[in-house]
C-alpha positions as CSV (number, residue, x, y, z in Angstrom):
1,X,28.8,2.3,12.9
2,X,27.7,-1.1,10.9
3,X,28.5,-4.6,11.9
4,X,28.0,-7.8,9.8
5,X,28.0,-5.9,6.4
6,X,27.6,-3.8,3.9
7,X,24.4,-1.5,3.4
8,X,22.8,-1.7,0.6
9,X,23.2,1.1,-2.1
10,X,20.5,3.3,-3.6
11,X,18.2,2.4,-6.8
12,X,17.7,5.3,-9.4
13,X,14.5,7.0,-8.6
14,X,12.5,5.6,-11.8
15,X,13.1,2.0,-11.0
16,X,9.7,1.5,-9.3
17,X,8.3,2.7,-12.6
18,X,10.4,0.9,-14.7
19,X,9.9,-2.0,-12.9
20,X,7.6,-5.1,-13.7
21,X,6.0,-7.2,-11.2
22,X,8.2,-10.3,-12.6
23,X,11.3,-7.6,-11.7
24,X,9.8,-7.0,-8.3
25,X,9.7,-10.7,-7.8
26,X,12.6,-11.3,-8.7
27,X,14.3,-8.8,-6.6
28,X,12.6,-10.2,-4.2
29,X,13.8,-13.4,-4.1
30,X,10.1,-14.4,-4.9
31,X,8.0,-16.5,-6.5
32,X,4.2,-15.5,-6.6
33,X,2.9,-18.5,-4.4
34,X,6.0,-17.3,-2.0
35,X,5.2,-15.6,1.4
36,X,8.0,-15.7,3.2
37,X,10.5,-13.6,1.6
38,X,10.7,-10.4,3.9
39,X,11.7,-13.0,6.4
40,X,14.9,-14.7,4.1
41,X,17.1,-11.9,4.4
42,X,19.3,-10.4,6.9
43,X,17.9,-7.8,9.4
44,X,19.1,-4.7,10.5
45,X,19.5,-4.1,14.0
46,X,20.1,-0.5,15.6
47,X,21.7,-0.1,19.3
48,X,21.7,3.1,20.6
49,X,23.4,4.0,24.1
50,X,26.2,6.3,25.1
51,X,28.0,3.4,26.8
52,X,30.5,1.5,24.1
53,X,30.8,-1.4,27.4
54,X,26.6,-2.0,26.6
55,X,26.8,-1.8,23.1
56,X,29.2,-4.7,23.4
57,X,27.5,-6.5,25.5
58,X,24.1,-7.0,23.3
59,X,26.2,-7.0,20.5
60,X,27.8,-10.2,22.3
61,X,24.4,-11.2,22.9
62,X,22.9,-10.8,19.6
63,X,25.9,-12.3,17.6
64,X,24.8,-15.8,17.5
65,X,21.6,-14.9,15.5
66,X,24.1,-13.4,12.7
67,X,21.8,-10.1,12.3
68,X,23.7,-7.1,10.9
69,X,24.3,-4.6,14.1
70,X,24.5,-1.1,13.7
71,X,25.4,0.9,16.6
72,X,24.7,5.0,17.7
73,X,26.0,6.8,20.8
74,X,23.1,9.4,21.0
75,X,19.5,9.4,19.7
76,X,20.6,12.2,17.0
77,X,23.1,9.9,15.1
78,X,20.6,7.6,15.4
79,X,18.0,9.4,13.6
80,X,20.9,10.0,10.5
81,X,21.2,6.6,10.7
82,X,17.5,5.3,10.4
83,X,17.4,7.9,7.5
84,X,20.6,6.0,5.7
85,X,19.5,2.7,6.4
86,X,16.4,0.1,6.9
87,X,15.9,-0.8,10.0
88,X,14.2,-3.5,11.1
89,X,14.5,-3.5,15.3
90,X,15.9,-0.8,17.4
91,X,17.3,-1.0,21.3
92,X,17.3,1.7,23.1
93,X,18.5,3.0,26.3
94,X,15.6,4.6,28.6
95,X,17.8,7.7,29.7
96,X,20.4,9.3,27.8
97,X,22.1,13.0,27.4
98,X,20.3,15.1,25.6
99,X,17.2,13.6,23.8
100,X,15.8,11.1,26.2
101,X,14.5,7.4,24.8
102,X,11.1,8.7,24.9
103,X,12.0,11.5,22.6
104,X,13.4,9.0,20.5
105,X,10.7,7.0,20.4
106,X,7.7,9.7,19.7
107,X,10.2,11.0,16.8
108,X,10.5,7.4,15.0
109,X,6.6,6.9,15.3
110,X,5.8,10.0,14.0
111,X,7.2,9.6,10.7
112,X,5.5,7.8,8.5
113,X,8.7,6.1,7.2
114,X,9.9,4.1,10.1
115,X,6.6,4.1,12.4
116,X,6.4,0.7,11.9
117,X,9.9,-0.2,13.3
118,X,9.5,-2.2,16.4
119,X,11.3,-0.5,19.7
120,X,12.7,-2.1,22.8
121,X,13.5,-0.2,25.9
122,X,16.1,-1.3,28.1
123,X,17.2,0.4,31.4
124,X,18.6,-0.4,35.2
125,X,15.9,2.3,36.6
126,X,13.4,0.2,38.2
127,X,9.8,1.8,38.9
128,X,6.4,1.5,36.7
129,X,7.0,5.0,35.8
130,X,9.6,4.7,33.4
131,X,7.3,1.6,31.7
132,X,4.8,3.4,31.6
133,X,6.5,6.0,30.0
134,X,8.6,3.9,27.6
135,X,5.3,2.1,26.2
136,X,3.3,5.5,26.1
137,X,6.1,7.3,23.8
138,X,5.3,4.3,21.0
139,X,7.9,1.6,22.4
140,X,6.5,-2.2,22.1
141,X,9.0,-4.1,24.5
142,X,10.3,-3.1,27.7
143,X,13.0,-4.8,29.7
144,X,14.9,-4.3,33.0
145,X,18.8,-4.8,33.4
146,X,20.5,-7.0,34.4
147,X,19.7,-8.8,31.2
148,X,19.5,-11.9,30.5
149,X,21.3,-13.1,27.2
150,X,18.5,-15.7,26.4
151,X,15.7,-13.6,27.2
152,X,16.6,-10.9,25.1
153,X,17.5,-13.6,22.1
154,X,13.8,-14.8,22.7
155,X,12.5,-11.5,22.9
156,X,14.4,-9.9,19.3
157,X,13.4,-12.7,17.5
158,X,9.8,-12.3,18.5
159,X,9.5,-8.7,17.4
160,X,11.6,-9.2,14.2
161,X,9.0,-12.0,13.3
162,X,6.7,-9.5,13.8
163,X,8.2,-7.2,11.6
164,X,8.5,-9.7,8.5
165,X,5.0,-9.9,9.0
166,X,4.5,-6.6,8.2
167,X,7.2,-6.6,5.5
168,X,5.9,-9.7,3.7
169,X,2.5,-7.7,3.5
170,X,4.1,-4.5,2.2
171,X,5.7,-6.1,-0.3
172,X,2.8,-8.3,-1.8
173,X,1.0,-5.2,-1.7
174,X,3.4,-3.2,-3.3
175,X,3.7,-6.4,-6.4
176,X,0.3,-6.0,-6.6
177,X,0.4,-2.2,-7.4
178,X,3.5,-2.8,-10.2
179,X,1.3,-5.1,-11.8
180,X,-1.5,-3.4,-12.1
181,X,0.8,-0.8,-13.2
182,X,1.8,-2.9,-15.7
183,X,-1.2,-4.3,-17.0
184,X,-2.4,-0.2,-17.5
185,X,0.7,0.1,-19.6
186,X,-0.6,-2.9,-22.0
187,X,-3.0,-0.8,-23.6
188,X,-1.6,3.3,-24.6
189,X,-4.9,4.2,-24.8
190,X,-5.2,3.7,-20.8
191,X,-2.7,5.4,-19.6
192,X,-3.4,7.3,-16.3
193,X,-7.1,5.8,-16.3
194,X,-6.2,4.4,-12.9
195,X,-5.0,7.4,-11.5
196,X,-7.7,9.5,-12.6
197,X,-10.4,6.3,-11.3
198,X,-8.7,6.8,-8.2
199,X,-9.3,10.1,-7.6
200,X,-12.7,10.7,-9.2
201,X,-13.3,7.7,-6.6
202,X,-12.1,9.1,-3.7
203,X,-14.1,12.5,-4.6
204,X,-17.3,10.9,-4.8
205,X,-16.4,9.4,-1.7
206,X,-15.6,12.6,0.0
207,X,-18.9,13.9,-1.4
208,X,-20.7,11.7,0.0
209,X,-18.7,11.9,3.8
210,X,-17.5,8.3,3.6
211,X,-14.9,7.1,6.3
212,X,-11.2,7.4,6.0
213,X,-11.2,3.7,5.3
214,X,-13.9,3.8,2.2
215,X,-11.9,6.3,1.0
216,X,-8.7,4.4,0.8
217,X,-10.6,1.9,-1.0
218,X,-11.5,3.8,-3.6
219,X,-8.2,4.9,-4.1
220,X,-6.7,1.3,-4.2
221,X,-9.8,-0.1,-5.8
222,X,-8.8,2.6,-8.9
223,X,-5.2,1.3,-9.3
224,X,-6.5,-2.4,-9.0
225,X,-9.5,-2.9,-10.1
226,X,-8.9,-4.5,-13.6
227,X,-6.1,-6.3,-12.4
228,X,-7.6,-9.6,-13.2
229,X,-7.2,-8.7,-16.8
230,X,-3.8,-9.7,-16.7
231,X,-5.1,-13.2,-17.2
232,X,-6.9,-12.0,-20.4
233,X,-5.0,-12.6,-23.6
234,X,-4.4,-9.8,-25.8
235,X,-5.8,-11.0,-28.9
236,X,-9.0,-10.4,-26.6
237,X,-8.8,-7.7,-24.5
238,X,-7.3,-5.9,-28.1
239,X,-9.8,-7.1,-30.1
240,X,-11.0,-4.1,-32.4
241,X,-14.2,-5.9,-33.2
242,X,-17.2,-7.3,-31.3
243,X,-15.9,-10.4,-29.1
244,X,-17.7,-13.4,-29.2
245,X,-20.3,-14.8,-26.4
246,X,-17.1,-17.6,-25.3
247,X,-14.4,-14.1,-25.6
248,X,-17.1,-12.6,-23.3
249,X,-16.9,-15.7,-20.9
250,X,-12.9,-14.7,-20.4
251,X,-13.4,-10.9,-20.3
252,X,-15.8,-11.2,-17.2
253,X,-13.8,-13.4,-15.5
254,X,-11.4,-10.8,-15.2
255,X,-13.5,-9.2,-12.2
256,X,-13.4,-12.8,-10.4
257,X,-9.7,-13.4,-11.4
258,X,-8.9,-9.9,-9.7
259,X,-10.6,-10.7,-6.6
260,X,-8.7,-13.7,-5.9
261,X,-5.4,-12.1,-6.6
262,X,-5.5,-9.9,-4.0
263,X,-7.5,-11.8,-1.4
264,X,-4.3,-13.0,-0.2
265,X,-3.7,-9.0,1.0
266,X,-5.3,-8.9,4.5
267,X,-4.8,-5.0,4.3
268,X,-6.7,-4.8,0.5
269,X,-10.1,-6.7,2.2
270,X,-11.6,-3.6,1.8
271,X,-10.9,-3.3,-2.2
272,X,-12.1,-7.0,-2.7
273,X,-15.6,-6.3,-3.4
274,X,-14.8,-3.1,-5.8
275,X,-12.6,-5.5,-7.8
276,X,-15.4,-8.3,-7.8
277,X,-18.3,-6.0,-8.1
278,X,-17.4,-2.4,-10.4
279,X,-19.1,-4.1,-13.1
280,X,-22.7,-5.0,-11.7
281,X,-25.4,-3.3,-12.8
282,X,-28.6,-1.2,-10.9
283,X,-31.1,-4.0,-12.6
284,X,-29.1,-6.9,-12.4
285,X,-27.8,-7.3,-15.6
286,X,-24.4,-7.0,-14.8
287,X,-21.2,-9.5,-14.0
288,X,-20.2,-11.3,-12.5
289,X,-22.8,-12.0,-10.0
290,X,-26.1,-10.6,-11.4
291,X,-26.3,-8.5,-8.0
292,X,-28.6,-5.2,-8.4
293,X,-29.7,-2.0,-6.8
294,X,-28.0,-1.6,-3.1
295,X,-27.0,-5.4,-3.1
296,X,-24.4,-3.9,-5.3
297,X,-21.5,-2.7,-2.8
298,X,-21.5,1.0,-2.7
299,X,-18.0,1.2,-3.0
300,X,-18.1,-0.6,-6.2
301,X,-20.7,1.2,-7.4
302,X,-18.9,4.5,-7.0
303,X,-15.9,3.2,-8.8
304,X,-18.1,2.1,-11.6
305,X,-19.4,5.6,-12.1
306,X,-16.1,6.8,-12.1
307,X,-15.0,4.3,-14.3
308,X,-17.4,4.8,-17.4
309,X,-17.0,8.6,-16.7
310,X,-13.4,8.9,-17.9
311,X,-14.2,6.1,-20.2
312,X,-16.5,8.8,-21.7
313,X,-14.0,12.0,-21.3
314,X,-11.2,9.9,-22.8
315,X,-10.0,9.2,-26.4
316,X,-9.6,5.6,-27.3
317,X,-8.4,3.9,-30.6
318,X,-12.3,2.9,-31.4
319,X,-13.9,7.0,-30.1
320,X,-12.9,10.3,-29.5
321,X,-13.5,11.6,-26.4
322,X,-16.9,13.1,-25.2
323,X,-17.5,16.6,-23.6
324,X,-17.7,16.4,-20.2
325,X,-21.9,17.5,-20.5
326,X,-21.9,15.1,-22.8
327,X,-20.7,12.5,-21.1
328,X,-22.9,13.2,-17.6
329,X,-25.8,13.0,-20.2
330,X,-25.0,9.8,-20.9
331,X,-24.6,8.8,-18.1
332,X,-28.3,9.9,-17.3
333,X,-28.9,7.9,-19.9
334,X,-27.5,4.8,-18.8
335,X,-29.5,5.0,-15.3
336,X,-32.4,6.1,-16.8
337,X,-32.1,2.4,-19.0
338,X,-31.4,0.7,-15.7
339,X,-27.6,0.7,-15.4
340,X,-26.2,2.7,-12.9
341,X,-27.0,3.7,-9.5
342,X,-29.2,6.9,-10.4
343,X,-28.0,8.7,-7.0
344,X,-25.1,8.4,-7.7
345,X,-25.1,9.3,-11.3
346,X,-26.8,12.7,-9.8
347,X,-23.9,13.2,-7.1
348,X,-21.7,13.0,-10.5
349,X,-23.2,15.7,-12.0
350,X,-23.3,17.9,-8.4
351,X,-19.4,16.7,-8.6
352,X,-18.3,18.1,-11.8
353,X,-19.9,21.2,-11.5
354,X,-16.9,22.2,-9.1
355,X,-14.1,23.7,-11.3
356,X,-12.0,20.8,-13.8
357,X,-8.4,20.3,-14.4
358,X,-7.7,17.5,-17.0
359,X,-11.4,16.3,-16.2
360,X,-11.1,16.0,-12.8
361,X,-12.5,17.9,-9.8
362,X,-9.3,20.6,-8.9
363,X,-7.7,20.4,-5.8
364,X,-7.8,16.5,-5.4
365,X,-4.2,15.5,-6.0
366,X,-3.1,16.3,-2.3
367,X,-5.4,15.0,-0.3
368,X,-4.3,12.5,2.8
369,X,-5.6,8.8,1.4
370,X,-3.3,9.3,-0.8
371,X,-0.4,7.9,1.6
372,X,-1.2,4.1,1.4
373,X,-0.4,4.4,-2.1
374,X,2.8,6.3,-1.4
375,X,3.9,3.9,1.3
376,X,3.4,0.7,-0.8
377,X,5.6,2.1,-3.7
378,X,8.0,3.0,-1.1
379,X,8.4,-0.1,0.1
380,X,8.7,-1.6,-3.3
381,X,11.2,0.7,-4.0
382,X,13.0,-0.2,-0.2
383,X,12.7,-3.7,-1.8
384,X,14.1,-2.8,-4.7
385,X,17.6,-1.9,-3.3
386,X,18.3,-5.0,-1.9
């Protein structure tokens, strides 16, 4: 049951990869200095009791606010409908037939897809108990009937602004990943160097038994870590000859430029210092910073190995593509000249001794960090649709 409405409808399933970041933007309602655009549009609402007389009532309640009310009798038809629809807030009756609000609850915060949706409990049983075991099933809000119409106005709008929060930094997030998307796409020769980065980064990573959250990094920091090339013109980063020392100003800004693009992502900190640093070298003769041996952030210096590697394997316009022997050999090379982090280099080699598939270690492709990834193009294509 929908009030206030009509639901959006669903976008082919290429439009994230046919989309732009101007596209996204756009779709959006955005501009790129813009953060408030999660917040602009109308939110979803789910009631779920057996009662029609309470589903009125908050309905009554809620009205003023002009969100878009959607309304299930039991827990199960709510779950088709959370699978149908966005959902921004859902309000829930404690007890119910069958599957209990508890239930409810554990089921929505267990999938990855709506574990962020905010939950509010409501329920005539009085006793700590049942808050207790409301809030321990994954609930955020609790409240005891009779209600009050202003305190639940106060308390919706309080966890929907919440929930733009999050929204506004899934979507910037999710721009961020289209563009650097599209930047990749500038150059054919490039195509699927980020994806490979990422997951030669995230094996080095597991090699050497970094946390879950280093990993992650790596696996962002492979999608955007020339990002800040999109502020390089073409008839530089294209060049076919050498660039001059003033070209070679612009092209290492490129690592700075990156940097400050996604700063404004509180959830990419973590990939900041890859972006800035992935092209510093062991004896400090590197950009953009000069930095050298461990003052170089380990993360970026495991990107950078992972970087020139498939560099190496892969054919470009101006070389063919090295074996991968030869390639680890010059990569020796390199840190035997004072380039790269010879540890590192070594763990390479340890690395690709495990069996290959299109140059990469086998067996990578599944592995968890790969989620974040999936959940920001999911909400771009959730964005999208609207």
């Amino acid at each position: 049951m929908v009030h206030g409405g009509n639901v959006a409808g669903t976008a082919p399933a290429g439009a994230v990869e046919q989309a732009t970041a101007a596209a996204c933007l756009h779709a959006w309602g955005l501009d790129a200095t813009d953060e408030g655009g999660a917040s602009d549009r109308t939110r979803n609402i789910l009631i779920i009791d057996p009662l029609d007389i309470n589903r009125r009532l908050l309905r009554g309640i809620l009205r003023p606010d002009g969100y878009r009310i959607l309304e299930a009798e039991s827990p199960a038809e709510a779950l088709e409908i959370v699978q149908k629809h966005d959902i921004d807030l859902v309000i829930l009756e404690l007890i119910m037939p069958g599957m209990g609000g508890p239930e409810f609850c554990r089921r929505l915060k267990a999938d990855r897809r709506t574990h962020l949706v905010p939950l509010l409990i409501l329920t005539s049983v009085q006793g700590k108990e049942n808050e207790i075991a409301g809030m321990a099933s994954g609930a955020d809000e609790f409240l005891l009937k009779p209600l009050h119409p202003d305190i639940v106005r106060v308390r919706v709008r309080a966890m929907l602004r919440h929930k733009a929060a999050i929204d506004s930094r899934e979507e910037a997030e999710a721009i961020l990943f289209a563009l650097a998307q599209a930047i990749e796409q500038r150059d054919k020769g490039t195509i699927g160097h980020c994806e490979r980065l990422a997951i030669l980064g995230m094996t080095l990573g597991i090699a050497l038994e970094l946390p879950r959250r280093d990993i992650v990094a790596l696996y962002r920091g492979g999608y955007l870590h020339d990002i800040g090339k999109v502020a390089v013109p073409d008839a530089i980063l294209f060049k076919k000859g050498p660039l001059t020392p003033e070209e070679w100003r612009i092209m290492e800004r490129h690592t700075v430029n990156g940097e400050e693009i996604c700063r404004s992502a509180r959830t990419l900190a973590p990939v900041l210092p890859i972006i800035r640093s992935h092209h510093e070298r062991w004896d400090g003769s590197g950009y953009p910073d000069g930095l050298a041996g461990e003052d170089i952030p380990l993360l970026a210096r495991i990107l950078q190995i992972a970087d020139v590697y498939d560099a190496l394997v892969s054919e470009r316009p101006y070389k063919k593509a090295f074996p991968v022997e030869e390639a680890i050999e010059i990569l020796e090379k390199e840190a035997g000249r004072g380039w790269r982090d010879p540890k590192l280099v070594a763990l390479m080699r340890q690395v690709l001794d495990r069996p290959l598939e299109n140059g990469l270690p086998r067996g990578l492709l599944k592995w968890p960090p790969a989620e974040p990834m999936q959940l920001s193009l999911e909400a771009m294509r959730r964005a999208l649709k609207k």
